[in-house]
N, C-alpha and C positions, 0 to 999 in steps of 0.2 A: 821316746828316749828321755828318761827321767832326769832331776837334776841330783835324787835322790839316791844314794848311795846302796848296791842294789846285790846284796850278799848272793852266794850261790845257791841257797837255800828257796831264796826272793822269787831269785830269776827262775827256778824249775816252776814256782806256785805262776808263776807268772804267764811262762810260757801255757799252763795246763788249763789256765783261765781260757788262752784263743781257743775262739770256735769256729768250724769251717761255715760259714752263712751265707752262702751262695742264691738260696733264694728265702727268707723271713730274714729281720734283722734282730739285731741282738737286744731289743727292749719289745720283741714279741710280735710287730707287726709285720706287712709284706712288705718290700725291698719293691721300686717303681725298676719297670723291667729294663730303664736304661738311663744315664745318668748324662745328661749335653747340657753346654751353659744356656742358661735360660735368654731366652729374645731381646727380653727388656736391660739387659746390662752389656756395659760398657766397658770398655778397656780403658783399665785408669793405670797401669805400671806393666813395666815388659823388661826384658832383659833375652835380644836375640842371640846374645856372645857372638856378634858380627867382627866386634875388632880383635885382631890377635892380640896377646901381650898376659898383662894381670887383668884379673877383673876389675871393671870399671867399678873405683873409689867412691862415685857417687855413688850406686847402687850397693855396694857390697863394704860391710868390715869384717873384722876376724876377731873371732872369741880366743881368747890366750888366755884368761884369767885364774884358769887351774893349773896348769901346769906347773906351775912349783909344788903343789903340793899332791900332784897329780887326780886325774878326772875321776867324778862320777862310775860309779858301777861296776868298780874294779878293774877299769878301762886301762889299755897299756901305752895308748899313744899320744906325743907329742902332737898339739895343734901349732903348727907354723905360721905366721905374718904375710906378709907379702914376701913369696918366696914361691917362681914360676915351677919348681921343683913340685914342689905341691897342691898348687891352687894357680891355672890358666886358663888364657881363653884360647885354643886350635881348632884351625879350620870349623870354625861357627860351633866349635861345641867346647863348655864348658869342662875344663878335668878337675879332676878333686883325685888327689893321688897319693896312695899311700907308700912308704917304704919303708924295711927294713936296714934301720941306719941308727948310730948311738947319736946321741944328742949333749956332746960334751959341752959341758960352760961356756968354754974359748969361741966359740961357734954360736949357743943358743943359750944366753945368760940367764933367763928365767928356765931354764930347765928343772926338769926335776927328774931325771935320769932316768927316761924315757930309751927303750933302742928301735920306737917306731916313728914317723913323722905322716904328718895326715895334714889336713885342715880342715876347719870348720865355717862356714862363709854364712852371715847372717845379716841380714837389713833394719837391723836392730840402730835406731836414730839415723837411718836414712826413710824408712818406709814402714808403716805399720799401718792395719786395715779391720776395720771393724764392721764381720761379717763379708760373704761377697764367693766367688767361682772364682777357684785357686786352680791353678794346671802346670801342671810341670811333666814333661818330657824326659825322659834319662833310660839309660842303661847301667844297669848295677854290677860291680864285678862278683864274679863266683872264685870262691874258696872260704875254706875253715877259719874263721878266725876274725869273721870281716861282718861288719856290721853298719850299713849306709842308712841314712836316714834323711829323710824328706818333715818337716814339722814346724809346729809353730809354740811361739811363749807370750803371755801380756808383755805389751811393751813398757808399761808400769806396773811392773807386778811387784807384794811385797813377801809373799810366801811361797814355796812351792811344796804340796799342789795348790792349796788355797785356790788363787787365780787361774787355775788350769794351766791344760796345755793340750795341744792336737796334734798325736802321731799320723801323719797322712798317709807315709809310709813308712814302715820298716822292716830289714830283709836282716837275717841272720847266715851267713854260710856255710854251717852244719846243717842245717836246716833248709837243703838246696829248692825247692821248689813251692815256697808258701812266699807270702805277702802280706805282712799287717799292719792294720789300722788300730788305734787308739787314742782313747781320752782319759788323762786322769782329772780327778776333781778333787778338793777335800773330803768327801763321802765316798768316795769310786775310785783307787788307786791299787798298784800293787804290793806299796807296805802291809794295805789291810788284805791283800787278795782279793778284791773284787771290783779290778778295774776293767772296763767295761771296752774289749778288744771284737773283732775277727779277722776271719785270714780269707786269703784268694788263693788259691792251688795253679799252679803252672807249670809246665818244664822246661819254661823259657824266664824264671822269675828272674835268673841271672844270665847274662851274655847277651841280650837283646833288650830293645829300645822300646817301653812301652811307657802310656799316658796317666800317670797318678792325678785325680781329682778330686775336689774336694768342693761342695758347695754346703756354705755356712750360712746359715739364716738366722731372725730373731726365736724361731722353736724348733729347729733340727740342725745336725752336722750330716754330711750323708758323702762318703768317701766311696771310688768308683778306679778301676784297671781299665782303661782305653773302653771304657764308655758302659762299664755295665761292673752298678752300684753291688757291693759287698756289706757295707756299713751303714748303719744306720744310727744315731744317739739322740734322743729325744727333748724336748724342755718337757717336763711332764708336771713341772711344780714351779714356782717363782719361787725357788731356794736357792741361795747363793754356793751351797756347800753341793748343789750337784751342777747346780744351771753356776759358773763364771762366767759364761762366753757372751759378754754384752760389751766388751771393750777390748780395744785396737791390741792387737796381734802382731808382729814380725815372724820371716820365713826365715829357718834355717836348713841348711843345704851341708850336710858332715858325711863321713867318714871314719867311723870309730873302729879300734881294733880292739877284742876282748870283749869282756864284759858279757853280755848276754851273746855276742855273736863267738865269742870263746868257752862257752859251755864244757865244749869237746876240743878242746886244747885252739892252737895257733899253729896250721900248716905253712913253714918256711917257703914253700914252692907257689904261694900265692901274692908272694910282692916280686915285683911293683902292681899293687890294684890300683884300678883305675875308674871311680864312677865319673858318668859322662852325662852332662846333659843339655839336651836339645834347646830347650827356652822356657822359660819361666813366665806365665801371662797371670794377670789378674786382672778382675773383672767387676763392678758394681753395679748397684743399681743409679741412676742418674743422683738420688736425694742419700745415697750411703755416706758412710763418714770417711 
């Protein structure tokens, strides 16, 4: 989910890049036949959403910072604050929830006259990790219109893509039964078409609870569906312009309506969506940063 402004034109060359790689991955080699955290690391950060309420403040803040001038990718919706409407914790599980609702001034002062509201929940200067076995738990809602996303950004990053970024997951719903993984880099993006994606096939990719993974090392990214790897991305050079992923990371957890998941319009009949998720763990090696 780019920060970069993602015409309709972008977003078809984009989609047409995913490849289905179920078993080789998409820099040519074979895909390891299953994807579990590795023995030797640790759990160094978790979020069980055991307490009801808002998400815990220590762990989580909220991205607002477009919305007056509205988001990325020709995106339709308002990201909310602290506001249980949109971003809670119920019975142990995380919601991130969209709706169909105008977003007058009197109400939400930085608006930018939005008629969706959603959130964006990220641990951006609470938590950021450099390299390590990333797991997150969720169930993603289905319909038209709806675009959930699981990913990561430099938590000091000065360009985008320059410093990269890591889509762990992300579900479009016109597109009901795929799952995609991606990296942009300054060399490897969808500006230029040739940012380096693939997808997981399912017909359960929406309305069921499955396991997005991710282990991130100093020479591979290698992204995996409840345990069996689709992704692969390589270091294949000490170049900054493909290889950024050598410094600390934050996890974002959104909800986006439009944009690439609005291709094929925005079905009325699909709010209130609801992505849900189970817990969030991360994992290092004992000497990681």
């Amino acid at each position: 989910m780019s920060h970069s402004f993602l015409s309709l034109s972008l977003a078809i060359a984009a989609l047409s890049a995913c490849a289905s790689t179920l078993d080789t991955d998409v820099t040519g080699g074979p895909l390891p036949a299953s994807l579990d955290r590795p023995s030797d690391y640790n759990l160094v950060w978790s979020d069980e959403f055991s307490v009801d309420g808002l998400p815990d403040d220590a762990h989580w803040t909220y991205d607002k910072w477009r919305n007056p001038d509205g988001w990325w990718n020709d995106e339709k919706q308002y990201y909310a604050g602290p506001r249980a409407k949109n971003a809670r914790v119920d019975n142990g599980h995380l919601i991130i929830e969209a709706h169909a609702e105008p977003t007058p001034i009197a109400q939400f002062p930085d608006t930018g006259g939005q008629t969706y509201t959603s959130a964006r929940l990220m641990t951006q200067d609470r938590a950021s990790w450099t390299y390590g076995y990333f797991e997150v738990r969720a169930k993603l809602p289905c319909g038209r219109g709806l675009w959930p996303a699981i990913w990561t950004l430099p938590q000091n990053r000065n360009a985008w893509p320059d410093d990269g970024e890591i889509d762990i997951m992300e579900y479009v719903g016109w597109d009901t039964n795929r799952i995609h993984a991606t990296v942009h880099t300054k060399d490897r993006n969808h500006i230029k078409g040739n940012q380096v994606s693939a997808t997981y096939s399912t017909d359960t990719a929406c309305g069921a609870f499955h396991t997005h993974s991710l282990l991130w090392t100093k020479d591979e990214i290698l992204v995996a569906i409840d345990g069996t790897p689709y992704y692969h991305y390589q270091k294949t050079r000490n170049k900054y312009g493909e290889w950024p992923f050598d410094q600390a990371h934050y996890l974002i957890l959104n909800l986006a309506i439009g944009g690439w998941g609005g291709l094929e319009g925005i079905d009325p009949e699909a709010f209130p969506a609801r992505m849900e998720v189970d817990y969030v763990r991360i994992y290092q090696k004992p000497d990681a940063s």
